[in-house]
MMTF fields as JSON, N, C-alpha, C and O atoms, coordinates in Angstrom:
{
  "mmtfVersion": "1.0.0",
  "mmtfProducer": "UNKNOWN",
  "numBonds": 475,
  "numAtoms": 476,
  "numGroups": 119,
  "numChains": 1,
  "numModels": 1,
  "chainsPerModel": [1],
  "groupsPerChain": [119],
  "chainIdList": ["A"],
  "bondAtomList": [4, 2, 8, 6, 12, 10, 16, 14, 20, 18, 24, 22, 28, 26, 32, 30, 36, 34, 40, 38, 44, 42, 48, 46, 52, 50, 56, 54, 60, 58, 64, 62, 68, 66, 72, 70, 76, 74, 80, 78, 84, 82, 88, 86, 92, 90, 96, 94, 100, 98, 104, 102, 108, 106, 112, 110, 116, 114, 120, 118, 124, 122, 128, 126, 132, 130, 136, 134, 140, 138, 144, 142, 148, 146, 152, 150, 156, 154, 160, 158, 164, 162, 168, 166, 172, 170, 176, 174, 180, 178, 184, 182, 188, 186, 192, 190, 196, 194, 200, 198, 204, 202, 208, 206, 212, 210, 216, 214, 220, 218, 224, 222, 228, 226, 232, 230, 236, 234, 240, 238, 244, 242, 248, 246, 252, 250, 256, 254, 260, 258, 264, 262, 268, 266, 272, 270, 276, 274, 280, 278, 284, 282, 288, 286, 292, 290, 296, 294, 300, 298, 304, 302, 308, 306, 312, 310, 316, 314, 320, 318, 324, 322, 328, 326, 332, 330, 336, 334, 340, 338, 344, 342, 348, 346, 352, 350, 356, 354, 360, 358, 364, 362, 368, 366, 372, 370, 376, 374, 380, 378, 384, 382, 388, 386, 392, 390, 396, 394, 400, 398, 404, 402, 408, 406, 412, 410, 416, 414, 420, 418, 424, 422, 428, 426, 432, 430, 436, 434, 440, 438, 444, 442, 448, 446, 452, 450, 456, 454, 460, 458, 464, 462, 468, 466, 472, 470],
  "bondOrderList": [1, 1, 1, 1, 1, 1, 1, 1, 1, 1, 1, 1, 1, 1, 1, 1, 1, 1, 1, 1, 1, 1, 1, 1, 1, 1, 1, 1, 1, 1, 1, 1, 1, 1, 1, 1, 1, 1, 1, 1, 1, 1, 1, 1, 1, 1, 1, 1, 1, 1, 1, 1, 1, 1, 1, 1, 1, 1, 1, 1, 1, 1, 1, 1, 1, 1, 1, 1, 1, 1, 1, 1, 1, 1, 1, 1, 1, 1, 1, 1, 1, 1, 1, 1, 1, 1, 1, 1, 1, 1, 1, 1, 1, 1, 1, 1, 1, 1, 1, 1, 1, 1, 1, 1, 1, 1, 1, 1, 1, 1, 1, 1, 1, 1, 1, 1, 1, 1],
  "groupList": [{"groupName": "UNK", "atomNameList": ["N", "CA", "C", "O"], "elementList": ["N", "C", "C", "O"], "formalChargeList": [0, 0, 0, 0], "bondAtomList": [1, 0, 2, 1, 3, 2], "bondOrderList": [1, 1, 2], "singleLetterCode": "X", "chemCompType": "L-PEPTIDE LINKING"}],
  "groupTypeList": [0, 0, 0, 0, 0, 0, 0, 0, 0, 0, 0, 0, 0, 0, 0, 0, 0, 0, 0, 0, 0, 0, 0, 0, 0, 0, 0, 0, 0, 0, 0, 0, 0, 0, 0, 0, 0, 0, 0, 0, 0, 0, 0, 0, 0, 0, 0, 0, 0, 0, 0, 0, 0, 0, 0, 0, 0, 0, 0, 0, 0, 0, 0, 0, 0, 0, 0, 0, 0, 0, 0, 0, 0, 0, 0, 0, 0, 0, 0, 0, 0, 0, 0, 0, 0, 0, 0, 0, 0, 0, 0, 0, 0, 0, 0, 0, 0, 0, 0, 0, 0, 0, 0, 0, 0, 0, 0, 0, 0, 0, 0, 0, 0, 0, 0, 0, 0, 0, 0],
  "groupIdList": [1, 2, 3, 4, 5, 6, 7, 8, 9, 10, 11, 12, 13, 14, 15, 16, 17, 18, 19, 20, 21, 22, 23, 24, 25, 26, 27, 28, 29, 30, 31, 32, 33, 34, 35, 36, 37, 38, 39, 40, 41, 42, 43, 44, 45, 46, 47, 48, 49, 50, 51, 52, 53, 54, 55, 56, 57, 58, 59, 60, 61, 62, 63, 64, 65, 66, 67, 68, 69, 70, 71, 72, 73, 74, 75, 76, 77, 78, 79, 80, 81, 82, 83, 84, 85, 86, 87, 88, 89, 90, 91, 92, 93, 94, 95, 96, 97, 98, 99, 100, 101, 102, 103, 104, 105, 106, 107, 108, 109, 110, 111, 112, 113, 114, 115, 116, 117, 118, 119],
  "secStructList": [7, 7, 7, 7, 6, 6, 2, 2, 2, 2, 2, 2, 2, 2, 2, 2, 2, 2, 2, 2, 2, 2, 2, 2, 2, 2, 2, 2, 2, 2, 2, 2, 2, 2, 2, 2, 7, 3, 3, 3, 3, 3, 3, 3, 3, 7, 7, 1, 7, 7, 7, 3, 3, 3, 7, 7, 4, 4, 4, 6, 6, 1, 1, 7, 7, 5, 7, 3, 3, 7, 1, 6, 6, 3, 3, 3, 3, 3, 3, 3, 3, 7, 1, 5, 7, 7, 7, 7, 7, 3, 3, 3, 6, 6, 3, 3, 3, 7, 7, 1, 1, 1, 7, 3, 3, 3, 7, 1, 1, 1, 1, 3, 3, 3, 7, 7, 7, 5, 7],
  "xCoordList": [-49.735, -50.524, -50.634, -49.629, -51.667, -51.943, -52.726, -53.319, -52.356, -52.572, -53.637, -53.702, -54.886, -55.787, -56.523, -55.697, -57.661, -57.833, -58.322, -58.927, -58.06, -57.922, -56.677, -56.363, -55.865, -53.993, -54.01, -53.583, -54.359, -54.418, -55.32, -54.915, -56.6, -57.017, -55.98, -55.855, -55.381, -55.021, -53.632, -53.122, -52.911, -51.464, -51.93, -51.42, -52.992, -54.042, -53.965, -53.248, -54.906, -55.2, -54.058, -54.263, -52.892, -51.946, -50.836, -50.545, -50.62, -50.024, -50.915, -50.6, -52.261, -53.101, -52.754, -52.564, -52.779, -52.322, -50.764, -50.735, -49.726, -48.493, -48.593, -48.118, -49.239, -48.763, -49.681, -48.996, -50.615, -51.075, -50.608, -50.619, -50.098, -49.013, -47.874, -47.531, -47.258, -46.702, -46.926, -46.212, -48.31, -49.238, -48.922, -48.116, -49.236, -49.595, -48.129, -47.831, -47.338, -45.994, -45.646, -45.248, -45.599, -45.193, -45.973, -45.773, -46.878, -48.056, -47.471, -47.584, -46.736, -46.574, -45.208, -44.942, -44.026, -42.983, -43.072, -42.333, -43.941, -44.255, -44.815, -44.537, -46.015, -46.415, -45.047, -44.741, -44.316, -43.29, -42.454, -42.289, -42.072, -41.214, -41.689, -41.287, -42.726, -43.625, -43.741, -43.113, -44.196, -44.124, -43.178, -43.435, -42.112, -40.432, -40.008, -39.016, -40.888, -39.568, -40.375, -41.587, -39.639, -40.324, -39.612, -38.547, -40.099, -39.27, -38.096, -38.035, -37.249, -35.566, -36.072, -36.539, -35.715, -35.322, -33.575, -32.825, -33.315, -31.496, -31.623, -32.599, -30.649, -30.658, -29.246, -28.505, -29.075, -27.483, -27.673, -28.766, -26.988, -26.557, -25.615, -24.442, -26.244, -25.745, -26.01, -27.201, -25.03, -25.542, -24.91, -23.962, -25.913, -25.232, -24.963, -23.879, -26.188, -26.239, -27.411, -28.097, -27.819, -29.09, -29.29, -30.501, -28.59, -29.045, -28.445, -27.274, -28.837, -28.96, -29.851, -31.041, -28.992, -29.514, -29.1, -27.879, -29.595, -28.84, -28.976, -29.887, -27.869, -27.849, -27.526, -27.927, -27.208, -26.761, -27.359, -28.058, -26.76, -26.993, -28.372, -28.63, -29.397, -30.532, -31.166, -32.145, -30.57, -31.484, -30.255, -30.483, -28.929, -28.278, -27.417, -26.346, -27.261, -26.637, -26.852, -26.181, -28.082, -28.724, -29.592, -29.652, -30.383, -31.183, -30.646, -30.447, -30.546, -30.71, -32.066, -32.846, -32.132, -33.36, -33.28, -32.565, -33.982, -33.929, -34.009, -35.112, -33.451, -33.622, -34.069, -33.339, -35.188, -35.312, -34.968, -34.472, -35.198, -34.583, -35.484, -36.469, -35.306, -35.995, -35.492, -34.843, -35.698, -35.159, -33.677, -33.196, -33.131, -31.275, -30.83, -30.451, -30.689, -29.791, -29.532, -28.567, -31.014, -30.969, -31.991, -33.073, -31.065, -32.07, -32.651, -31.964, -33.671, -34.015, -34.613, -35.177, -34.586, -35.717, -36.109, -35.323, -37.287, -37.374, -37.637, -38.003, -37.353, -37.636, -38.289, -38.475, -38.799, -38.839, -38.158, -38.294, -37.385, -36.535, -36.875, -37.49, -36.249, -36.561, -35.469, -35.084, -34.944, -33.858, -32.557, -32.442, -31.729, -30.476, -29.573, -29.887, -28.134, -27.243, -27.225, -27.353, -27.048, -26.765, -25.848, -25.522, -25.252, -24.14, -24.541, -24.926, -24.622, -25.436, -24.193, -23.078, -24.807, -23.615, -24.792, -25.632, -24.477, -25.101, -23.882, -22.656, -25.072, -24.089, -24.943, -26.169, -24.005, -24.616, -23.621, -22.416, -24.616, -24.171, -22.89, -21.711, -23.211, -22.194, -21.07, -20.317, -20.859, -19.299, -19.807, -20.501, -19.467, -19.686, -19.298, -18.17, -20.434, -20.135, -20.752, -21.557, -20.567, -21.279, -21.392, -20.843, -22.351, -22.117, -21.222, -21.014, -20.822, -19.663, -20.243, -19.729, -20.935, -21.772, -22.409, -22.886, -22.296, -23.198, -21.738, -20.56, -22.234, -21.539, -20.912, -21.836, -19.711, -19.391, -18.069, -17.59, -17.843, -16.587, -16.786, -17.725, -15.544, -14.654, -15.233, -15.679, -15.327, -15.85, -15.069, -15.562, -13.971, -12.988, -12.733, -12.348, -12.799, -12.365, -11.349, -11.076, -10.869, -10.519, -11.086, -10.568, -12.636, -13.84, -14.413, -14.153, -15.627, -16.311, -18.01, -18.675, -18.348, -19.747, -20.063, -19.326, -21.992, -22.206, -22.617, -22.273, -23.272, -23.235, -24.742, -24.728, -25.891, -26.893, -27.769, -28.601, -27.434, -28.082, -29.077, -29.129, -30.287, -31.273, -31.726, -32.092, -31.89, -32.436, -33.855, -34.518],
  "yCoordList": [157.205, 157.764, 156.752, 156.141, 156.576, 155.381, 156.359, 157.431, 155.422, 156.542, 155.961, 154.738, 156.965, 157.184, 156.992, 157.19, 156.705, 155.633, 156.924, 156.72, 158.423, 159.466, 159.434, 159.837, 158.944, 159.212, 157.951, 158.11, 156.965, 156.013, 155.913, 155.285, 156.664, 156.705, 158.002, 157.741, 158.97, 159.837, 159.409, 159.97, 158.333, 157.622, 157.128, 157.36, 156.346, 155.592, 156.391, 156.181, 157.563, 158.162, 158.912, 159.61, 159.079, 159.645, 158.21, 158.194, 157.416, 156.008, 155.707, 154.954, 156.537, 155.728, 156.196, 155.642, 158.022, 159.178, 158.954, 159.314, 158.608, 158.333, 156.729, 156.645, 155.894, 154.84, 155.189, 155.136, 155.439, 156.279, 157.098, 157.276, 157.716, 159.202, 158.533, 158.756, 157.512, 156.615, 155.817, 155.87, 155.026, 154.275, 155.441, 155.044, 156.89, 157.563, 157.884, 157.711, 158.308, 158.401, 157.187, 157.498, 155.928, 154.763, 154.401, 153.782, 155.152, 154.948, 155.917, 155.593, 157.286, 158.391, 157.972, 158.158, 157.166, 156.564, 155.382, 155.297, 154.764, 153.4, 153.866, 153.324, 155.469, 155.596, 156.386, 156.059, 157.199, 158.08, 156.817, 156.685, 156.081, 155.091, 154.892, 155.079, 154.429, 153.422, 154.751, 154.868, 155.756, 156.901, 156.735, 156.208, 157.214, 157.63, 156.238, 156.209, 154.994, 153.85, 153.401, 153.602, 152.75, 152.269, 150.881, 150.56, 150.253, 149.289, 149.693, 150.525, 148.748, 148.672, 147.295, 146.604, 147.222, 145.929, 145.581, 146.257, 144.363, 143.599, 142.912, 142.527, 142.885, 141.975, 141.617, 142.079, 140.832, 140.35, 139.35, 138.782, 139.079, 138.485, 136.998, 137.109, 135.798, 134.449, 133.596, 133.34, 132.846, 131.255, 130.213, 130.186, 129.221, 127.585, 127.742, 127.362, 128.399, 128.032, 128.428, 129.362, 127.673, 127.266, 128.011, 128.032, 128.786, 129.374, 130.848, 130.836, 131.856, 133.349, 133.957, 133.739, 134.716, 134.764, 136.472, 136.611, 137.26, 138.672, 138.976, 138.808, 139.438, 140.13, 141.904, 142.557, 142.285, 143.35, 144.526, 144.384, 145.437, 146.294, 146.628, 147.085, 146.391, 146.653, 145.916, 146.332, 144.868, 143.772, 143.412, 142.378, 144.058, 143.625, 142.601, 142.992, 142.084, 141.084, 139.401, 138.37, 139.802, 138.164, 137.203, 136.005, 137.83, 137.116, 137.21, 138.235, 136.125, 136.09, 136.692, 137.335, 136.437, 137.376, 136.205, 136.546, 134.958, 134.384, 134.961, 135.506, 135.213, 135.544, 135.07, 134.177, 135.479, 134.75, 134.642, 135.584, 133.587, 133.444, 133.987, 133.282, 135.07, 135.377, 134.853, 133.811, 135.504, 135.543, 135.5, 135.839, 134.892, 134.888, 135.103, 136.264, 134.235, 134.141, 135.533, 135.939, 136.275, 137.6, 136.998, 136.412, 137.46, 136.821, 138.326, 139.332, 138.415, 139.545, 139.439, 138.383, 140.12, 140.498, 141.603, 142.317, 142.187, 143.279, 143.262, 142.322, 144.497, 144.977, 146.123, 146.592, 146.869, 147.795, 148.387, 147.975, 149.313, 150.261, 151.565, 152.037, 152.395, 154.015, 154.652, 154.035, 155.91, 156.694, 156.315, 156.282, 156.075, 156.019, 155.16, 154.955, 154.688, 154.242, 152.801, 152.491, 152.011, 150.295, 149.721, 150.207, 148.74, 147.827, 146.879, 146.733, 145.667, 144.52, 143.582, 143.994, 142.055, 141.592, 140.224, 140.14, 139.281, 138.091, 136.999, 137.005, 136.038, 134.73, 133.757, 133.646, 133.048, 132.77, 131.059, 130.912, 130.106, 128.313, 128.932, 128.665, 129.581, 129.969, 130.445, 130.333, 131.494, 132.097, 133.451, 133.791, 134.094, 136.18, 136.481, 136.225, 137.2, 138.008, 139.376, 139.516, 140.614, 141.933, 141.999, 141.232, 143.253, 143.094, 144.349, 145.364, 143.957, 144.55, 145.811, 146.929, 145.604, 146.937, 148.106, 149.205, 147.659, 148.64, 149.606, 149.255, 150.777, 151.012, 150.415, 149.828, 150.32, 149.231, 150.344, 151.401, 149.421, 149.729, 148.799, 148.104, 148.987, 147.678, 147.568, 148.43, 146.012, 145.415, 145.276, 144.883, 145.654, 145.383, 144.289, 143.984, 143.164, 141.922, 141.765, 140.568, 142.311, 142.339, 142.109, 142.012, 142.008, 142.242, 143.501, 144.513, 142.976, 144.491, 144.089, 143.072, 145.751, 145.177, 146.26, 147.15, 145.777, 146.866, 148.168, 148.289, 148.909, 150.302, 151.076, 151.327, 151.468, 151.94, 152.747, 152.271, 154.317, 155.673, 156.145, 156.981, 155.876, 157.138, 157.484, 157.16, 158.557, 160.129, 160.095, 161.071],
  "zCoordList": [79.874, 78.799, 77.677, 77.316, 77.18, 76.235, 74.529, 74.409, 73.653, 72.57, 72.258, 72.135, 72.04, 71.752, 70.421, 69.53, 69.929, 68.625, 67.801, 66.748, 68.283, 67.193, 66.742, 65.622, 67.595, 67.165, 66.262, 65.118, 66.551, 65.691, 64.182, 63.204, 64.238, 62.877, 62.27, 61.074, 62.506, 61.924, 61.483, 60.513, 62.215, 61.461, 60.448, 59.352, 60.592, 59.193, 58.101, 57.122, 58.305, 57.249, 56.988, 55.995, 57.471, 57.182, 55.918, 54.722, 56.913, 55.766, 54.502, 53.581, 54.638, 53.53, 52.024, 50.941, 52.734, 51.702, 51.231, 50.054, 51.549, 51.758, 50.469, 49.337, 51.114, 49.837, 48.692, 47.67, 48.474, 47.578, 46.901, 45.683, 47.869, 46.39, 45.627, 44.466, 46.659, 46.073, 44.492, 43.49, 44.761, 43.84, 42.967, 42.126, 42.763, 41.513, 40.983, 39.802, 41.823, 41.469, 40.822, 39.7, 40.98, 40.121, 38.604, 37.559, 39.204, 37.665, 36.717, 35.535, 37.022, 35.968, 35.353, 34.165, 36.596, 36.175, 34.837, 33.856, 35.115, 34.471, 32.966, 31.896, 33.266, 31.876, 31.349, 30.203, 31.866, 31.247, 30.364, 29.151, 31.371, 30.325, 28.827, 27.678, 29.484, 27.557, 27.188, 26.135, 27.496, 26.817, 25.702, 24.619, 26.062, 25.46, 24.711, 23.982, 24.955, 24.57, 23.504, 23.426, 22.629, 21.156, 20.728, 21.254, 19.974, 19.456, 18.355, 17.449, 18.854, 17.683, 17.911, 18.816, 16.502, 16.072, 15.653, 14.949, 16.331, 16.506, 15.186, 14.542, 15.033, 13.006, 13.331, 14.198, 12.575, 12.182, 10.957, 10.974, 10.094, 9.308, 9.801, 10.16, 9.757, 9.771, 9.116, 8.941, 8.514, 7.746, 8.572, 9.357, 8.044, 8.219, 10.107, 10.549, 11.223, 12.078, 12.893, 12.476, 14.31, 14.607, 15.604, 15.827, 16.494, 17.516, 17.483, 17.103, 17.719, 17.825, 19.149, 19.373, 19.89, 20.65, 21.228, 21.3, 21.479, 22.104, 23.557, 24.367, 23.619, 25.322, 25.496, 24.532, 26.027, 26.465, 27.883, 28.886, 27.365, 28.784, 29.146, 30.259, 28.131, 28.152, 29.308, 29.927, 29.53, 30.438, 31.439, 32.067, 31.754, 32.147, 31.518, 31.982, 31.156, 30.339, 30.922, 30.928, 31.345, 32.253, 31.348, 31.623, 30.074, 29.65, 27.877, 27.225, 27.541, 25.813, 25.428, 26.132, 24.518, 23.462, 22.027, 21.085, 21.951, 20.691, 19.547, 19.574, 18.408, 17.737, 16.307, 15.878, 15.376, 14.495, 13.129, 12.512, 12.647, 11.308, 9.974, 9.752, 9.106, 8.256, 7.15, 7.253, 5.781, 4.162, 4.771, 5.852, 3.511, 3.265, 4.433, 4.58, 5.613, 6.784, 7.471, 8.12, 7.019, 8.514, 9.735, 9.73, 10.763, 12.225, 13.027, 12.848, 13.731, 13.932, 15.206, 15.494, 15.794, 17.476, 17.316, 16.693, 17.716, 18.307, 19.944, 20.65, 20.265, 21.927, 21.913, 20.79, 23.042, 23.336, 24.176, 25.328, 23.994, 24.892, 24.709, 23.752, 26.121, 26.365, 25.463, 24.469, 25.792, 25.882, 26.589, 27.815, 25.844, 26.625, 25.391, 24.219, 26.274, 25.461, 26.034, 27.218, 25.017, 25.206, 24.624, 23.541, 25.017, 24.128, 24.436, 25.596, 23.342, 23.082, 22.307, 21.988, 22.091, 20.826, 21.132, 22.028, 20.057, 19.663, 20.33, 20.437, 20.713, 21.064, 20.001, 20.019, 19.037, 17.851, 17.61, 17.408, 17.726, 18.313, 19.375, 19.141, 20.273, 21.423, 21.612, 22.579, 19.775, 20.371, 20.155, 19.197, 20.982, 20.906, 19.699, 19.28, 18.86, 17.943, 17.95, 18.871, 17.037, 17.165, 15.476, 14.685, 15.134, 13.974, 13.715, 14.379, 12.644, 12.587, 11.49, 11.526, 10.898, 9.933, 11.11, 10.826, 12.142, 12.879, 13.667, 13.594, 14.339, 15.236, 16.613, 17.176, 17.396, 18.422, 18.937, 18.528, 20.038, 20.934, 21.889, 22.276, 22.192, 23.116, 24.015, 24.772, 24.056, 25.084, 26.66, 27.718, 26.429, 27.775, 27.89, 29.019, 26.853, 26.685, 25.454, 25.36, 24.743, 23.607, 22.386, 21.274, 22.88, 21.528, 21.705, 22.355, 20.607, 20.641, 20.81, 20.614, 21.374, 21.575, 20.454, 20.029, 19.924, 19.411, 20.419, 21.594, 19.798, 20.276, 19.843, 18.638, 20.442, 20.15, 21.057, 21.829, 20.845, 21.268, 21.12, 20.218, 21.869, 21.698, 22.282, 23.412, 21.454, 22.046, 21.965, 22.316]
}
């Protein structure tokens, strides 16, 4: 018995509907996100140095985030993020710092990261 090119257009039109619902399902995911997520802006307070840079859970902790230099030695980024909780900290001419005005908890290193929730 050999399958027949009705059995074969109807797997078709069956895979076609299938990555398709898919396609729309990733589109409502993708708008829900940007929906919900907004920009924060990272600040810290530094003098008398040249590189600022942030990481954290937001991105995994794989990529810096340059940060820039404004008025009186505040450096700033913004991002956009969703809902949820993150811990972040600055690597600033290359030693870990957090700021310490903000909210934080332990890093599991004997530092601290900061700390930032939303709802």
């Amino acid at each position: 018995m050999g399958i027949s090119s009705n059995d074969t257009r109807m797997k078709y039109t069956t895979l076609k509907i299938y990555l398709f619902s898919l396609l729309i399902a990733a589109t409502f995911a993708v708008g829900a996100y940007h929906w919900h997520s907004r920009n924060i802006t990272f600040f810290i307070e530094a003098e008398n140095v040249t590189s600022v840079l942030l990481y954290g859970s937001f991105n995994g902790w794989s990529q810096g985030h340059p940060l820039t230099r404004g008025s009186q030695n505040n450096w700033s980024h913004t991002i956009k993020l969703g809902e949820g909780r993150y811990e972040y900290k600055y690597l600033i001419d290359g030693k870990w710092k957090h700021n310490p005005g903000l909210p934080s908890i332990s890093d599991g290193f004997g530092g601290q990261n900061n700390l930032l929730i939303i709802r």
